[in-house]
N, C-alpha and C positions, 0 to 999 in steps of 0.2 A: 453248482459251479464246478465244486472238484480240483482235484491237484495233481500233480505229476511229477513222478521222480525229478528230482533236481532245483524243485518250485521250492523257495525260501518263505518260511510262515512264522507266524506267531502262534504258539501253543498257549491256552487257558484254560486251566484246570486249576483249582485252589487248591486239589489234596495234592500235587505233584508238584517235585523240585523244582520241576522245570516251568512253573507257571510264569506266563508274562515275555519268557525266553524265544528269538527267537533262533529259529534252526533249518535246518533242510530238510525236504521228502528224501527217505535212502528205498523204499518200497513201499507198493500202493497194493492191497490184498481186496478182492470182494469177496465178502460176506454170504453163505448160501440164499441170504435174504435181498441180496442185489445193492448193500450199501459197502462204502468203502471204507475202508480200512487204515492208517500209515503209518510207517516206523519213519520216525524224526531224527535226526542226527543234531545234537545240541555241542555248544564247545566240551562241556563237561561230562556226556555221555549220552544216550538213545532212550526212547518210550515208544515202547510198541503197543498194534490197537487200539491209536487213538482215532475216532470218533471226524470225521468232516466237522462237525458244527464244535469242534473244540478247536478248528482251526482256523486263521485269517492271514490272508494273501500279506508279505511283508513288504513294508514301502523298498522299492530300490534303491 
């Protein structure tokens, strides 16, 4: 599927503050292995290299 700077997601991660949260794409990085990469923009602050399959499209 994939995301794109400006695309609003829910982050899940159970070890991060930010789990459950959702936030914005601020950069998408690929990987020398061809998978992607994204730093989030949360109200509270950012997590960077997180993982596609830790993320889900947010309702509008």
């Amino acid at each position: 599927m994939g995301f794109e700077k400006g695309d609003h997601v829910v982050f899940h991660d159970k070890h991060s503050e930010y789990d459950g949260e959702t936030g914005e794409v601020t950069q998408v990085s690929e990987t020398m292995f061809g998978d992607s990469t994204y730093i989030v923009q949360f109200d509270e602050g950012q997590e960077a290299g997180i993982p596609e399959d830790a993320l889900e499209a947010a309702e509008e």
